[in-house]
Backbone as CSV, one residue per row, in Angstrom:
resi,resn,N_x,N_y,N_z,CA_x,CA_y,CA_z,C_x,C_y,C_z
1,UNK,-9.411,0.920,30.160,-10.564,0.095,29.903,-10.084,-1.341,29.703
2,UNK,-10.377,-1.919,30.593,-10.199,-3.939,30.324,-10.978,-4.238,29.634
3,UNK,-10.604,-5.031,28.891,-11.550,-6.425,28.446,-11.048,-7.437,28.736
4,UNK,-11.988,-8.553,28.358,-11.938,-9.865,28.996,-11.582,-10.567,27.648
5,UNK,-11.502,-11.828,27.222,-11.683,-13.021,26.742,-12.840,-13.980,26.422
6,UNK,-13.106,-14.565,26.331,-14.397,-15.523,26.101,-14.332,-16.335,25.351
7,UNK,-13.970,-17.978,25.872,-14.068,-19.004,25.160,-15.528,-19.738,25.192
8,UNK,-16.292,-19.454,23.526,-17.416,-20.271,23.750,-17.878,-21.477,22.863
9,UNK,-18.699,-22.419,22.781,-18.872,-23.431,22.229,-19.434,-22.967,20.699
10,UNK,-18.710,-23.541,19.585,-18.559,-22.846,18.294,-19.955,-23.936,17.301
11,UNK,-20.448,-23.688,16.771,-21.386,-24.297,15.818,-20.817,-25.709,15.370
12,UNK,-21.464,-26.564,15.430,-20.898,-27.599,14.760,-19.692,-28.298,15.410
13,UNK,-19.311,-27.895,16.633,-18.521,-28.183,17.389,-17.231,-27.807,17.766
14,UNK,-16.647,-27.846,18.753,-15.289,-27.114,18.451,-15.742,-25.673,19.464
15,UNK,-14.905,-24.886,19.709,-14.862,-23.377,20.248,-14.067,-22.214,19.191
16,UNK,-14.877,-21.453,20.091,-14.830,-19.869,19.418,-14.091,-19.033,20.393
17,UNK,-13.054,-18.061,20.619,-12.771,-17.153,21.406,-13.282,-15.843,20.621
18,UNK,-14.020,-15.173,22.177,-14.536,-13.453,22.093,-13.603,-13.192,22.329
19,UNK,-13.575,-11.735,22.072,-12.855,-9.952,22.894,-13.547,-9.273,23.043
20,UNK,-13.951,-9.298,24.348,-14.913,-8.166,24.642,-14.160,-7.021,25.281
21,UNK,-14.798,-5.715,24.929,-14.169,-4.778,25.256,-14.517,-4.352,27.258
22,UNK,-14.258,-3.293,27.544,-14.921,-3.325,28.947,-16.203,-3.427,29.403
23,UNK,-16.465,-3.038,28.443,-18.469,-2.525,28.946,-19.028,-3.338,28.338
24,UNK,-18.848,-5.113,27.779,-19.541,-6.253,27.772,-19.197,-6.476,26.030
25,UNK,-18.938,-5.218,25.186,-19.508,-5.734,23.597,-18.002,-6.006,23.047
26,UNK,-18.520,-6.739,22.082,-17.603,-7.729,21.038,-16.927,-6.587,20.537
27,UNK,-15.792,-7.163,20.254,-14.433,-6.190,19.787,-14.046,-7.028,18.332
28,UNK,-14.062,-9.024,19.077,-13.999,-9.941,17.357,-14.004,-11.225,17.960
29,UNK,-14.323,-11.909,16.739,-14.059,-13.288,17.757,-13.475,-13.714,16.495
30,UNK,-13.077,-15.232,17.225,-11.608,-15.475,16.362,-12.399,-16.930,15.270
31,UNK,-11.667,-17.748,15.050,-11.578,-18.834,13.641,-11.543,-20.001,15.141
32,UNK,-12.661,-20.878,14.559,-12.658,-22.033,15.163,-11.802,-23.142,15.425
33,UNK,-11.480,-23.006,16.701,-10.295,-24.079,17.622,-11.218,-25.328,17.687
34,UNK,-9.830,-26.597,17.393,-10.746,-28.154,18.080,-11.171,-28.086,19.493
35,UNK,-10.384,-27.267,20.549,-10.336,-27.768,21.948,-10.227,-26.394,22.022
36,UNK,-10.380,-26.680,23.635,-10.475,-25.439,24.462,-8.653,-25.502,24.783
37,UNK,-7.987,-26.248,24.587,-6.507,-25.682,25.269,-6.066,-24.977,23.513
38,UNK,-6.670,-25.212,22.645,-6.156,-24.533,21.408,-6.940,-23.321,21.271
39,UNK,-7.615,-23.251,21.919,-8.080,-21.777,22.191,-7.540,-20.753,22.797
40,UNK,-7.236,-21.600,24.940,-6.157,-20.775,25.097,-5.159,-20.409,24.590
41,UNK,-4.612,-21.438,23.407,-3.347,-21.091,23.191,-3.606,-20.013,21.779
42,UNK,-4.448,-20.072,21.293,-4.491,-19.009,20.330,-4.862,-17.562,21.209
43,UNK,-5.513,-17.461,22.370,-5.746,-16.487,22.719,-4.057,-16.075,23.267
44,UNK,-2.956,-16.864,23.350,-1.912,-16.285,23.882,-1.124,-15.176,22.630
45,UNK,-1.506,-15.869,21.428,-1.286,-15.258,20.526,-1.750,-14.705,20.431
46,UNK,-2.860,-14.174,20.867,-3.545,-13.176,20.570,-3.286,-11.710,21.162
47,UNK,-2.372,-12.249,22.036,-2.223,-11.154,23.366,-0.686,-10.914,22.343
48,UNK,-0.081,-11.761,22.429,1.130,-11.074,22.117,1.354,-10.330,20.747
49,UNK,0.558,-10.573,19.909,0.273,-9.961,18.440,-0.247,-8.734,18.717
50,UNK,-1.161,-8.687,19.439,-1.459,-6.967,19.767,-1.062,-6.322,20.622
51,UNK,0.168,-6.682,21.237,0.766,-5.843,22.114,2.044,-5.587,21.604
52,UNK,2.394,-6.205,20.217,3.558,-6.414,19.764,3.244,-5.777,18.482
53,UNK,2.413,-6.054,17.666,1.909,-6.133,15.977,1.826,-4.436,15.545
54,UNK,2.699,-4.461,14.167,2.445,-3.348,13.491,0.956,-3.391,12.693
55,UNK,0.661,-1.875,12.638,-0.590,-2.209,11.696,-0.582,-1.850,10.356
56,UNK,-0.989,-2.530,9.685,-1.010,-2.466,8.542,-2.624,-2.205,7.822
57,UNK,-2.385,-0.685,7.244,-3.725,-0.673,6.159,-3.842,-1.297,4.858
58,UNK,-4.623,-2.189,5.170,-4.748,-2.997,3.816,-6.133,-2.581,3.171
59,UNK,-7.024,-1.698,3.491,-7.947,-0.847,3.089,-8.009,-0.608,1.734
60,UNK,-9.132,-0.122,0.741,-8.966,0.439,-0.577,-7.985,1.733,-0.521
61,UNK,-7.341,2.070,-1.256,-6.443,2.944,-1.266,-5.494,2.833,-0.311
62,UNK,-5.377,2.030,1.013,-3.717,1.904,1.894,-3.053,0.928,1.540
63,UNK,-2.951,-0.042,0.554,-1.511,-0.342,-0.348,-0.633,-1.330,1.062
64,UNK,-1.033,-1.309,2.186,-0.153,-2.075,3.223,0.707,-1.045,3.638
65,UNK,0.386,0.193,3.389,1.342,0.787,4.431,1.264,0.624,5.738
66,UNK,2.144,0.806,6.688,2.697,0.805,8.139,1.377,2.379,8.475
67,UNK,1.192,1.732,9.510,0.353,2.951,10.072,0.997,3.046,11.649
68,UNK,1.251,4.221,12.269,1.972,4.203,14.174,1.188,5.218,14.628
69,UNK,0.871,4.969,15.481,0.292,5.986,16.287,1.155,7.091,16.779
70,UNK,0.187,8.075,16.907,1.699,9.447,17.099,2.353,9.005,18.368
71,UNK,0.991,8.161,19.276,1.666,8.391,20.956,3.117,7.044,20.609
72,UNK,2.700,5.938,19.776,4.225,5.010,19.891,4.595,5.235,18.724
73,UNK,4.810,6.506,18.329,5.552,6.461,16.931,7.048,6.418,16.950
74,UNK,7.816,6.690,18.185,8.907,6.478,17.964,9.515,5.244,19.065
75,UNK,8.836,4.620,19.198,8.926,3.214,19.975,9.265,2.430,18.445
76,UNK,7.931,2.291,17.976,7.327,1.488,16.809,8.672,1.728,15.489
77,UNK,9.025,2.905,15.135,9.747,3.073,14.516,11.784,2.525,14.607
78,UNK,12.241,2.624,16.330,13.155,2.234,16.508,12.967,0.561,16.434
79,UNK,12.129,0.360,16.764,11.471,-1.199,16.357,11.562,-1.583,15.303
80,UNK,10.649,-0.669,14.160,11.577,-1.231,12.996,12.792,-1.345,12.340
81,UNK,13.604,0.043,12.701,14.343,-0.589,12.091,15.407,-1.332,12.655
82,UNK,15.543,-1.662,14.192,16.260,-2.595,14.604,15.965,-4.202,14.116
83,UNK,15.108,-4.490,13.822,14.485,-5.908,13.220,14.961,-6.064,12.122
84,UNK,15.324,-7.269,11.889,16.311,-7.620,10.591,15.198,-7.908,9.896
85,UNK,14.001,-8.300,10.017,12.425,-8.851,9.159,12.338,-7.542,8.428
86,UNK,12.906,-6.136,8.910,11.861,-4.754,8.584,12.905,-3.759,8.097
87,UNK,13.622,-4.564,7.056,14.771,-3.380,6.564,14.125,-2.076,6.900
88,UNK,15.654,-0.924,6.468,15.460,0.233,6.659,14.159,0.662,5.349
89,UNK,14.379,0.133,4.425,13.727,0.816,3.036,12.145,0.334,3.332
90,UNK,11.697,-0.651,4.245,10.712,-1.092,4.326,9.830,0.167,5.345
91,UNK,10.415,1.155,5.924,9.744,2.087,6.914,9.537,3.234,5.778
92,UNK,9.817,3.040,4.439,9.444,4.529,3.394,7.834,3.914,3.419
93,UNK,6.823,5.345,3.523,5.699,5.065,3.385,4.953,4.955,4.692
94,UNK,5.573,4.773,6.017,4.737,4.825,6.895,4.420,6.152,7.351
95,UNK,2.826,6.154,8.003,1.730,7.153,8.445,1.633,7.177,9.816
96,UNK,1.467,8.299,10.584,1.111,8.658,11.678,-1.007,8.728,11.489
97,UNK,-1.273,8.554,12.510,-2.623,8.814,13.030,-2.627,10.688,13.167
């Protein structure tokens, strides 16, 4: 399923980037950019944070644990602990889906 992007003109001036999912509806839209090239460029971040980004439950009761999906759980995991940011002691506490 694709989605698209969507840079649109934000209240009060300035732009907004969508995420729309495939079938047209909002997934989120982001924090208001001055310009449209600071849009693209936040949308680059945007791409690489979620193709890259651990998740973290910060929910009532998930404390910031690490959450991996079973299907990249052991991608996600050799990931951490090769990263000098994600000591070994920092992977006690993570959850599978």
């Amino acid at each position: 399923m694709a989605g698209h992007f969507e840079i649109t003109d934000a209240p009060n001036g300035g732009f907004r980037v969508k995420l729309m999912d495939g079938t047209g509806r909002l997934v989120a839209t982001s924090v208001k950019y001055p310009t449209k090239d600071a849009a693209v460029v936040g949308i680059s971040w945007t791409r690489e944070i979620a193709g890259t980004g651990l998740i973290r439950d910060m929910s009532h009761g998930g404390h910031g644990d690490l959450i991996i999906p079973k299907s990249r759980a052991a991608h996600a995991t050799a990931r951490l602990h090769s990263h000098t940011r994600f000591p070994a002691a920092s992977v006690r506490g993570l959850r599978s889906l």
